[in-house]
C-alpha positions as CSV (number, residue, x, y, z in Angstrom):
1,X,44.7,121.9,7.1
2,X,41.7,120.0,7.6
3,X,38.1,120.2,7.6
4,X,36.5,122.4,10.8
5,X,34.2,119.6,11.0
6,X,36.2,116.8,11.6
7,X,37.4,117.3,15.1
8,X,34.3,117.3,16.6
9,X,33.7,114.3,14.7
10,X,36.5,112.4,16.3
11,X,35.4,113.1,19.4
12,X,32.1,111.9,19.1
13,X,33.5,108.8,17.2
14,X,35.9,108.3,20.5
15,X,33.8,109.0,23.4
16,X,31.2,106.3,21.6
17,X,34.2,103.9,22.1
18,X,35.2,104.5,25.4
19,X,31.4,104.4,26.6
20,X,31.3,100.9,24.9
21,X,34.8,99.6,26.7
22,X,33.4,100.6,30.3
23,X,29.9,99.2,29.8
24,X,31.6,95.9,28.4
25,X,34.1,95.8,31.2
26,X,31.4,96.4,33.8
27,X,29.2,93.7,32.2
28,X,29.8,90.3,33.1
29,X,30.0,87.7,30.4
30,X,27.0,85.7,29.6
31,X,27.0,81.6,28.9
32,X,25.1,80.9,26.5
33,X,26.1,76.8,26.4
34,X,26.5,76.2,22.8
35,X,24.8,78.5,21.5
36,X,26.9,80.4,18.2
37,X,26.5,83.6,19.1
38,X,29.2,86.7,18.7
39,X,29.9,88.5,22.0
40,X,28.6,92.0,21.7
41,X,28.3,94.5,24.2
42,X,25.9,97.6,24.7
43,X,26.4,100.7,23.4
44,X,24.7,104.1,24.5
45,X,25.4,106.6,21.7
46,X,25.5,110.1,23.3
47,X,27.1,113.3,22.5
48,X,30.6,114.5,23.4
49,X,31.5,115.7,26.9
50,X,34.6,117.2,28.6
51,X,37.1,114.7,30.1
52,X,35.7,113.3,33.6
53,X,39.5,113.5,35.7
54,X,39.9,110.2,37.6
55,X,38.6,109.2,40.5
56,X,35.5,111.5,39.6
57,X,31.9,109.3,40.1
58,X,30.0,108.8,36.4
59,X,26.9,110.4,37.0
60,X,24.0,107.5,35.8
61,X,23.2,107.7,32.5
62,X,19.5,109.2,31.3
63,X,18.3,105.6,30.0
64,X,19.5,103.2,33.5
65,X,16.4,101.5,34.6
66,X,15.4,97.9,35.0
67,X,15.8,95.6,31.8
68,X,12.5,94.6,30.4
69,X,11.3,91.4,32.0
70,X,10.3,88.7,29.3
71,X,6.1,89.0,28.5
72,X,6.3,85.0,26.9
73,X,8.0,82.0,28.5
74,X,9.9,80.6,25.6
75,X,10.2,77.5,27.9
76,X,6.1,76.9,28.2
77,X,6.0,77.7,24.6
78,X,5.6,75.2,21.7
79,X,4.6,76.0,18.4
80,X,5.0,72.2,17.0
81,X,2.3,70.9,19.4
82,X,-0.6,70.7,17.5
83,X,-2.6,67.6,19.2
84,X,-4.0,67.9,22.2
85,X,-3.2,64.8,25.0
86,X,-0.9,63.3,22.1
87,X,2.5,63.6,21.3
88,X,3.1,65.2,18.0
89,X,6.6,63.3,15.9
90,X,9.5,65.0,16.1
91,X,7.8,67.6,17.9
92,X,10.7,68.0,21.0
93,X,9.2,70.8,22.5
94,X,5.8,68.8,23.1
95,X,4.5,68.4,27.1
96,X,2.6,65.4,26.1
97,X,5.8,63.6,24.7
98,X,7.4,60.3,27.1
99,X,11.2,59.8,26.9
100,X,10.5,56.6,25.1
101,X,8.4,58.9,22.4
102,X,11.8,61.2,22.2
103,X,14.1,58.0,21.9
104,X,12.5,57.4,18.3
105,X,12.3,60.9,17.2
106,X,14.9,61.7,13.8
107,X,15.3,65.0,14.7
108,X,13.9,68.2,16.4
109,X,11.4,70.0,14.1
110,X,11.8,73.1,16.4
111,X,15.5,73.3,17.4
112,X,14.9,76.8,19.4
113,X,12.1,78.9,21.0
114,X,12.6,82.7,21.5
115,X,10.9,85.6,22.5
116,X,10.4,89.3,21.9
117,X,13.4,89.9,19.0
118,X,13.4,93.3,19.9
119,X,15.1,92.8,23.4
120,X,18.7,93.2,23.6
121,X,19.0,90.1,25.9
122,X,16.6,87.6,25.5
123,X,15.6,83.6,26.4
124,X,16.2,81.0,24.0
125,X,15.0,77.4,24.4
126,X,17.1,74.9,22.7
127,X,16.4,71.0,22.1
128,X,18.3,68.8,20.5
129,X,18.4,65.2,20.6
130,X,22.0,62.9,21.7
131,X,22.0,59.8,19.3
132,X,25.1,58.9,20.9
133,X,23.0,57.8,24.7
134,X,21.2,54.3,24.4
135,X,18.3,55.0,24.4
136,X,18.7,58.4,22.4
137,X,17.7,61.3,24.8
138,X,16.5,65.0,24.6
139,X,18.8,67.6,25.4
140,X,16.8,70.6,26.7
141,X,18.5,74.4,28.1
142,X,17.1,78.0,28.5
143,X,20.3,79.9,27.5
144,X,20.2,83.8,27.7
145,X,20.4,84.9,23.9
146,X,22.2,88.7,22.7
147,X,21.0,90.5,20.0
148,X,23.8,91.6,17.8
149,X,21.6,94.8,16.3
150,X,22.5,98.0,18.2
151,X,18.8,98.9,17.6
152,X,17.5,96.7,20.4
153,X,15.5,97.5,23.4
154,X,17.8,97.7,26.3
155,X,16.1,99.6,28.9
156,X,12.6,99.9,29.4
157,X,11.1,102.7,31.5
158,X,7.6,102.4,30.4
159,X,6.3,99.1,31.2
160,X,3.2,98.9,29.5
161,X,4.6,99.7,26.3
162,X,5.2,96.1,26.2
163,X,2.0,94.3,26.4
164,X,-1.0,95.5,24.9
165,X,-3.2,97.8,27.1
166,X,-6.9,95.9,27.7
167,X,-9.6,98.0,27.0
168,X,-12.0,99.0,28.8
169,X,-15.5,97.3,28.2
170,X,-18.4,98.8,28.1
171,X,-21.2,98.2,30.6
172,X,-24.4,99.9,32.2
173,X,-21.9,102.0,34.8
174,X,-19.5,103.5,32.7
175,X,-21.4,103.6,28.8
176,X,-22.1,107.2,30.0
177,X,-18.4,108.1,30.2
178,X,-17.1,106.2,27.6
179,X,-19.3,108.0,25.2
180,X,-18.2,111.3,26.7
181,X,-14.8,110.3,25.6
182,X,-15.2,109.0,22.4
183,X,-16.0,110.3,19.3
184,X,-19.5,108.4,19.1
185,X,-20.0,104.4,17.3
186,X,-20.3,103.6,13.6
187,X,-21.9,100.5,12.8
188,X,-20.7,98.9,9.9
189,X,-21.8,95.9,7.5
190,X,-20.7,92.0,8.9
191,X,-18.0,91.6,6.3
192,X,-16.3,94.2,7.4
193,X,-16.5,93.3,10.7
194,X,-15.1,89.9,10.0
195,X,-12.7,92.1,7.9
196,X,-11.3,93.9,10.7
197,X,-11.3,90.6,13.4
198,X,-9.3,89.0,10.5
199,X,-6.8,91.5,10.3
200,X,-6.4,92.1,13.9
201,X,-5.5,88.9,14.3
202,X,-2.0,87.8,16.0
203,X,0.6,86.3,13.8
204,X,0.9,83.2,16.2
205,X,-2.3,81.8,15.0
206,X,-2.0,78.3,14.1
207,X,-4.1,75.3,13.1
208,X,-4.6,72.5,16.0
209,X,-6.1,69.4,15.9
210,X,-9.5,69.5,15.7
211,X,-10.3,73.1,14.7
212,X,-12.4,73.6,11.4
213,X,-10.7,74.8,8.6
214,X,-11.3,78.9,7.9
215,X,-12.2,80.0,4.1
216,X,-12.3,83.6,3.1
217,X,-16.2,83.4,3.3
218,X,-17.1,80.6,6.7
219,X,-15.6,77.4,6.5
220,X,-14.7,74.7,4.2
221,X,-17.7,72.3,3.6
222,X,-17.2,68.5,4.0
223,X,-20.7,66.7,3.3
224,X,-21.3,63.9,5.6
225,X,-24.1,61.9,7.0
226,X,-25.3,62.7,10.9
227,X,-28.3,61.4,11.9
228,X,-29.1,59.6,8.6
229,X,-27.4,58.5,5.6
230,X,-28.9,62.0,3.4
231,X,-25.8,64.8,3.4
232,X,-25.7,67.4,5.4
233,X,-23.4,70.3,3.8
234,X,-22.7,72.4,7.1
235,X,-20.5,70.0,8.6
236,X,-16.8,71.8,8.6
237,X,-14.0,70.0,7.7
238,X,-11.2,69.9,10.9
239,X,-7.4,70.2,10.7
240,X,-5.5,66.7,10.5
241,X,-9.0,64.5,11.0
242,X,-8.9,62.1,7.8
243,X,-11.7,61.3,6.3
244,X,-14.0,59.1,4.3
245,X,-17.5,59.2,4.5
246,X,-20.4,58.5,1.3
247,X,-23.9,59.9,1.9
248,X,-27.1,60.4,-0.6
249,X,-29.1,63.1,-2.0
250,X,-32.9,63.0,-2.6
251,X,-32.7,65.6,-5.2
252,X,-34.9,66.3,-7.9
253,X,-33.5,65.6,-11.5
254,X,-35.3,68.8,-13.1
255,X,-33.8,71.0,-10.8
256,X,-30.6,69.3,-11.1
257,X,-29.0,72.6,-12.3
258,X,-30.0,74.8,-9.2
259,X,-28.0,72.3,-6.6
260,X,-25.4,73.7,-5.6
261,X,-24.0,70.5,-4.3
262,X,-24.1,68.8,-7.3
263,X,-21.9,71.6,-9.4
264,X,-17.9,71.1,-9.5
265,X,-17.6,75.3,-8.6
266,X,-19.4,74.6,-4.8
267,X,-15.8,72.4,-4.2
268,X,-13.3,74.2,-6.2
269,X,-14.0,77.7,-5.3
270,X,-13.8,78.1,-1.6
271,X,-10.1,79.6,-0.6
272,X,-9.0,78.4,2.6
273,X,-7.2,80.8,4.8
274,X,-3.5,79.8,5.6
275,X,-3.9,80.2,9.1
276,X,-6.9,81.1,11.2
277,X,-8.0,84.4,11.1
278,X,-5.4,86.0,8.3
279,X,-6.3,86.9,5.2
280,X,-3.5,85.0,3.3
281,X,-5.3,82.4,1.3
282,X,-4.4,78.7,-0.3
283,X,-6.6,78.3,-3.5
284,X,-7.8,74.7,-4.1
285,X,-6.2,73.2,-7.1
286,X,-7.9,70.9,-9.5
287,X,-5.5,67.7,-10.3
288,X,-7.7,65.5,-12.0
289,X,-11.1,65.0,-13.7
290,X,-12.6,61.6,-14.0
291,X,-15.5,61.1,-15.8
292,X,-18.2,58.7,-15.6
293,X,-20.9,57.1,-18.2
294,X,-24.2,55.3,-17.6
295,X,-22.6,52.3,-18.6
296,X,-20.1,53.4,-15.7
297,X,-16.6,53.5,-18.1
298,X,-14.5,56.0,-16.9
299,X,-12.2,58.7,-18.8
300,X,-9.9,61.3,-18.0
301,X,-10.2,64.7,-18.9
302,X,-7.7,66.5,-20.2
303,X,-8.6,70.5,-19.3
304,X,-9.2,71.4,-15.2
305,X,-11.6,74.1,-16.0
306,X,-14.7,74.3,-14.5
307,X,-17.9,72.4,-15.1
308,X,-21.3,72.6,-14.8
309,X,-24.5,70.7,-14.5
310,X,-26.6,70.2,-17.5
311,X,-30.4,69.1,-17.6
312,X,-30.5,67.0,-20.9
313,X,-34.3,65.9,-21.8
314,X,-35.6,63.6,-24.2
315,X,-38.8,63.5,-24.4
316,X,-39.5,61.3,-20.9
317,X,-36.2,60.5,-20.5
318,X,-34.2,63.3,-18.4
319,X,-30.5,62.7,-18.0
320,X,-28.2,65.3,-15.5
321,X,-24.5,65.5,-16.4
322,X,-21.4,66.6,-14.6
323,X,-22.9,65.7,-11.8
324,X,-20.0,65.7,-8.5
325,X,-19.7,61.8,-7.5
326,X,-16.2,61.6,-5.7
327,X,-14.4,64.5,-3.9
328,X,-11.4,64.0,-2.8
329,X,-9.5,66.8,-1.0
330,X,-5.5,66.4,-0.3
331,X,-3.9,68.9,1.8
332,X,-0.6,69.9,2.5
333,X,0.3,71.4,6.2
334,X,3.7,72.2,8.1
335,X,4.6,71.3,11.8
336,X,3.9,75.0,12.6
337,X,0.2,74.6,11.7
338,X,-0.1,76.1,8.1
339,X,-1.7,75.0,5.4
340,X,0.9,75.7,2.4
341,X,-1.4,73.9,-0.4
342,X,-5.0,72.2,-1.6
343,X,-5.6,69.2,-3.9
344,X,-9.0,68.4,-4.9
345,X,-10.0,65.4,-7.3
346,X,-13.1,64.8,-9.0
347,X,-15.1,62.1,-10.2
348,X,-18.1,63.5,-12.6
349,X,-20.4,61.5,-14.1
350,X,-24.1,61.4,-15.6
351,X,-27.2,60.5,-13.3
352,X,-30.1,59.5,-14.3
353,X,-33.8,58.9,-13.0
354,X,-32.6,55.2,-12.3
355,X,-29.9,56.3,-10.1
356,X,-31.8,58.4,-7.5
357,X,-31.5,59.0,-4.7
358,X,-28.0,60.0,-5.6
359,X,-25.1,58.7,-3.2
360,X,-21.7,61.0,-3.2
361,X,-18.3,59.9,-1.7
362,X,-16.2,62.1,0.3
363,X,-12.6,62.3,1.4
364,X,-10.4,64.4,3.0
365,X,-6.5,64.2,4.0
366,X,-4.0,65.5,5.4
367,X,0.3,65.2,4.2
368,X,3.1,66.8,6.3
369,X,5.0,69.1,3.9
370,X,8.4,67.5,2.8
371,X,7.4,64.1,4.0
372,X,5.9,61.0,1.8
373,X,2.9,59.6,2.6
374,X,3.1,56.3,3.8
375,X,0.1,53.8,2.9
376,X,-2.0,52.6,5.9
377,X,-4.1,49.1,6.1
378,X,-7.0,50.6,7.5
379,X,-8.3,54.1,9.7
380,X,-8.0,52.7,12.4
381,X,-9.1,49.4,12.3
382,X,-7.7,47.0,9.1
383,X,-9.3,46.7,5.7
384,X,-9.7,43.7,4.3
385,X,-7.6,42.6,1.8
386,X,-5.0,45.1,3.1
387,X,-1.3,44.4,4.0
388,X,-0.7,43.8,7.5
389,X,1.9,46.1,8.9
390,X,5.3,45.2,10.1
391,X,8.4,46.3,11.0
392,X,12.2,45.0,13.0
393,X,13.5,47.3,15.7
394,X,17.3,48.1,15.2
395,X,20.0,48.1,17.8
396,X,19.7,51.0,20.3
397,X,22.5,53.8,19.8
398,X,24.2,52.3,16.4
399,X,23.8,52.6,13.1
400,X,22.5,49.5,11.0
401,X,25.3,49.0,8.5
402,X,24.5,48.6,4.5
403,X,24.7,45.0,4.2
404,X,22.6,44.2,7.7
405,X,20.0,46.7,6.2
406,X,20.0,44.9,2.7
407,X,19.5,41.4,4.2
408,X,16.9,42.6,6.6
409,X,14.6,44.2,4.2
410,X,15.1,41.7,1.8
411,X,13.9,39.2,3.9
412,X,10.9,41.1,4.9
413,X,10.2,41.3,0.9
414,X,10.9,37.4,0.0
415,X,9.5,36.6,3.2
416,X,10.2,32.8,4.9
417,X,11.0,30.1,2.6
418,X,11.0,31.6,-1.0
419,X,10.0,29.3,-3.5
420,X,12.5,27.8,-6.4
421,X,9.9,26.2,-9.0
422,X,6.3,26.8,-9.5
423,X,4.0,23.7,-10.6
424,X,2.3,24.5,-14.1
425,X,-1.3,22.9,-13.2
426,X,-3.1,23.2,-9.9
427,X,-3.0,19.6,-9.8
428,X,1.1,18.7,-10.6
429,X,2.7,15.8,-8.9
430,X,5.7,16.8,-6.7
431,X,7.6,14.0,-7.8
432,X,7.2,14.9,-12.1
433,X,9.8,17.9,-11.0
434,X,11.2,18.3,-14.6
435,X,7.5,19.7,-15.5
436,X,7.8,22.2,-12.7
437,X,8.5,25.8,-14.1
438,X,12.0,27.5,-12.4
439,X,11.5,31.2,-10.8
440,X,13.9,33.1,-12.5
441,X,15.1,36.2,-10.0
442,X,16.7,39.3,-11.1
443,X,17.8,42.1,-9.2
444,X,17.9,45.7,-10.6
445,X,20.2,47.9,-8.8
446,X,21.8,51.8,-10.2
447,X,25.6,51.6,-9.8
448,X,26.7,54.8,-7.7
449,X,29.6,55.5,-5.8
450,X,29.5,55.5,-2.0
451,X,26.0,54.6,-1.7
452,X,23.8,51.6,-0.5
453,X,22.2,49.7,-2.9
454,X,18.8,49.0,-0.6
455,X,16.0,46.8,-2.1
456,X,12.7,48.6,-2.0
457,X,10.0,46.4,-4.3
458,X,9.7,43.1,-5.4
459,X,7.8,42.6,-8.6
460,X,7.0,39.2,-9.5
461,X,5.5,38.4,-13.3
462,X,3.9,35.1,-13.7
463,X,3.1,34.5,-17.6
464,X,0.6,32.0,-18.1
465,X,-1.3,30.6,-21.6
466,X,-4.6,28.9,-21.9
467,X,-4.0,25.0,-22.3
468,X,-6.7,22.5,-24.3
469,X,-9.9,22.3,-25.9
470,X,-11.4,25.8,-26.8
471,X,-14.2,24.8,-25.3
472,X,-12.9,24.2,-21.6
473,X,-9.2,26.2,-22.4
474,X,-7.0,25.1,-18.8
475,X,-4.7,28.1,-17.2
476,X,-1.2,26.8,-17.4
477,X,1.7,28.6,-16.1
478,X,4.7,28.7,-18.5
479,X,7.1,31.5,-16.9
480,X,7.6,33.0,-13.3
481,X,10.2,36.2,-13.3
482,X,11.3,37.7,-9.9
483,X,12.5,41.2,-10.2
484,X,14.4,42.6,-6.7
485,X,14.4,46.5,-7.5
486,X,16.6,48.2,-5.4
487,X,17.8,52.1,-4.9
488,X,20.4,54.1,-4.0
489,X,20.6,55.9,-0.2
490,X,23.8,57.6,1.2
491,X,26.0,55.7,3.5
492,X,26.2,57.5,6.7
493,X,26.9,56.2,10.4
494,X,25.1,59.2,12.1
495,X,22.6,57.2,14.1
496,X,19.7,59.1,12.7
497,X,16.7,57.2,11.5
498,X,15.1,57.0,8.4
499,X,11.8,55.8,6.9
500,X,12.0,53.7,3.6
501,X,9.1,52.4,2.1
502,X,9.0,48.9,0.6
503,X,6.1,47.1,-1.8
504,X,5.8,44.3,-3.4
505,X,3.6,43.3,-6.6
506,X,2.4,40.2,-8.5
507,X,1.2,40.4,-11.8
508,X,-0.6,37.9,-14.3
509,X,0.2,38.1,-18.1
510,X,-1.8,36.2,-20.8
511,X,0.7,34.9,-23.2
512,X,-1.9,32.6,-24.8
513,X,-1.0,32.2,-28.9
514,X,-4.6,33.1,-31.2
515,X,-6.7,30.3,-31.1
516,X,-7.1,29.1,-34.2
517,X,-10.3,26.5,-34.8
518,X,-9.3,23.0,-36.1
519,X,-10.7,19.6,-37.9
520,X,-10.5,16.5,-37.8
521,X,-9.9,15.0,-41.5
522,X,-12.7,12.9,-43.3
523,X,-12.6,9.5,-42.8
524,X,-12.0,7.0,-45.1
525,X,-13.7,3.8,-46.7
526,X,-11.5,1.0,-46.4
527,X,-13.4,-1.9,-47.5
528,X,-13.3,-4.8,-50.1
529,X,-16.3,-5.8,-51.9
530,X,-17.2,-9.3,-52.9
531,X,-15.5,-10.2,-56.7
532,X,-19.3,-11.3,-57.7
533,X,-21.1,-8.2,-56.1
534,X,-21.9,-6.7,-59.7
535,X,-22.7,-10.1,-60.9
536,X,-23.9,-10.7,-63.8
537,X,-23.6,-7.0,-65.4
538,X,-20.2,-7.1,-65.2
């Protein structure tokens, strides 16, 4: 026999089955248009009743009502767009983005956009890109997403359990009954109000373009010059604006200890706050240490730790070291408006009396996480002495093959007309060629199965001696090696794009032997006397 308890068991077990057969039976399918997604059904759990005969009306269930409508518009909603009135790369869900800025995009940062997760049925906003279209094209659908948890929100008979209530705020009509109602008002200290804004604070907060970067404290400091070239320490440094600014101090040099601006800890300390108004926080990480001399020679320190300013007096002479000269802050965001990590360099160095007033150099930039950086000519206007940059647009809609790309970007690196020979002196004939020095090229390439051996640098070496006198030594050219470095990338035919990044470099070697100082020998009498000239002594 079994256990009294496991019929009723059964039943319970069975009449949860047969509600979840007619609720899926009465439910028509729902498309969700490429979405992977299992096909699930509702399920009311309930407990056991009698058998209803056929033909008998189900009476309506306790929890039919309408389905909760959607609070967000997953299709209005873009977490990726982070500039305002400029489209953001790779960003598909961005407003500000043309179909000729989608045509270049490598793929879709944020592939899908949904709402409330506790729903049971819910939008989802998909983009995708078609590399097969010339030009590539966004693909863009609202699709109705299921949630395969049974403990979802199905029906909803309380609407503004959904949305936060607003309250009520307090003015000169109704202060009288709000303090009636309430159990009286507590004022506490500012930090704790900033405390409890902070971690009230939704979990959709994101950095955008422009908006000053939160520490646990204010802000994070980036000294700059406004109305003058002297620093002014409350200007806030803003999320994604690069920059490079140098201002000066008029400081005094005996007080050089109580400036906080001159001290390592006023840069390395702050914490910056992952997102606005969370409490998470990013330390800022020392990398390196430079230090500078009066006779400005520069070493590295070893150890990150902390340093302060010293006042250093000798008799009349007063000297200030570890002094801040050069910040420069690197940090690392994501397309979803974090900041994930903080670099900070220093330059230190000694100042002294000579020196004043004291001029600072400040940088700050920002790096996409899991991206390189790639090197600009100028911000925005070129530097001189820079590279120019340049670039070849490839074939709409089809993949560049190995050897196309090899020949393209080796062309870009040897440039038009590569030379053979090199000419020794600045002033060599043409026609004495057999004094002409031959360019010999070598190309450096790993051997790897099924890949593409790309070139990515050119490094030339030209060796060169002094020629002559020691007094006026000539340059003279003696060797010129071209070395084509090249690196392995996977062979694929997907149509997606990808960013390589290509340098070339010259370098001058002194192969000039020791100089060694030299004589010429004594000259010699070569003469013939008279046979008489000791006449008559001899």
């Amino acid at each position: 026999m079994g256990s009294p308890g496991l019929r009723p068991l059964l039943l319970v077990l069975l009449d949860c089955c047969a509600s979840v057969s007619a609720q899926a039976a009465a439910t028509p399918p729902v498309t969700t248009e490429g979405f992977n997604s299992t096909e699930a059904a509702w399920m009311t759990l309930r407990p056991a009743l009698s058998p209803r005969p056929p033909g008998t009306p189900k009476a309506p269930g306790p929890f039919s009502g309408p389905r909760p409508t959607p609070v967000t518009d997953v299709a209005a909603l873009c977490v990726c767009d982070l500039s305002p009135a400029q489209c953001d790369v790779n960003c598909c869900c961005d407003p500000d983005c043309s179909p000729v800025d989608f045509s270049v995009f490598s793929a879709c940062s944020v592939p899908s956009v949904t709402g409330d997760s506790q729903f049971c049925s819910q939008k989802a906003a998909i983009y995708s890109l078609n590399f097969t279209a010339n030009p590539p094209q966004r693909i863009f659908k609202l699709v109705d997403q299921i949630n395969p948890s049974i403990f979802c929100i199905h029906i909803t008979n309380y609407k503004p359990a959904l949305s936060f209530i607003n309250p009520e705020v307090p003015d000169e009509n109704n202060f009288d009954k709000l303090m009636e109602t309430s159990d009286g008002f507590s004022l506490n200290s500012e930090s704790e109000i900033s405390f409890t804004i902070q971690s009230d604070a939704p979990d959709t907060a994101k950095y955008e373009y422009g908006v000053r970067l939160q520490t646990s404290d204010s802000f994070l400091r980036f000294p700059s010059p406004l109305t003058s070239s002297l620093c002014t320490d409350d200007n806030p440094a803003a999320f994604l604006v690069n920059q490079a600014v140098k201002c000066t101090r008029r400081i005094n040099l005996a007080q050089c200890e109580e400036i906080e601006a001159l001290g390592m800890a006023y840069y390395s300390s702050p914490k910056i706050l992952r997102v606005p108004g969370l409490r998470t926080k990013i330390p800022i990480t020392v990398q390196s240490i430079l230090m500078e001399s009066l006779n400005k020679t520069l070493a590295r320190l070893e150890d990150t730790d902390v340093l302060n300013q010293t006042l250093i007096e000798a008799g009349d002479v007063k000297i200030c070291t570890n002094v801040v000269l050069e910040v420069k802050y690197s940090l690392t965001y994501t397309d979803a408006g974090e900041i994930t990590k903080a670099d900070l360099s220093l330059l230190l160095g000694t100042v002294s009396s000579a020196m004043l007033p004291l001029e600072q150099k400040f940088e700050i930039r920002f790096i996409q996480q899991n991206t390189k950086p790639v090197p600009l000519s100028g911000n925005p206007g070129y530097v001189v002495g820079l590279p120019l940059a340049a670039g070849f647009q490839p074939q709409k809609g089809k993949a560049i093959t190995c050897q196309l790309a090899v020949q393209k970007v080796k062309s870009l690196l040897k440039g038009h007309g590569f030379p053979d020979y090199v000419a020794p002196f600045g002033n060599s004939r043409a026609q004495d060629v057999l004094d002409w020095v031959p360019i010999h090229f070598i190309t450096q390439a790993p051997h790897m199965k099924d890949s593409c051996q790309l070139p990515v640098a050119l490094v030339i070496e030209v060796k060169w001696t002094k020629y002559g006198s020691l007094l006026n030594p000539q340059a003279k050219i003696v060797n010129v090696t071209a070395n084509l470095i090249a690196s392995s990338f996977p062979e694929t035919n997907s149509g997606n794009e990808r960013t390589v990044l290509i340098s070339t470099a010259v370098t001058f070697v002194d192969v000039s032997a020791p100089a060694e100082a030299g004589f010429r020998a004594r000259p010699t009498i070569n003469a013939k006397l008279p046979f008489n000239f000791f006449f008559p002594f001899v």
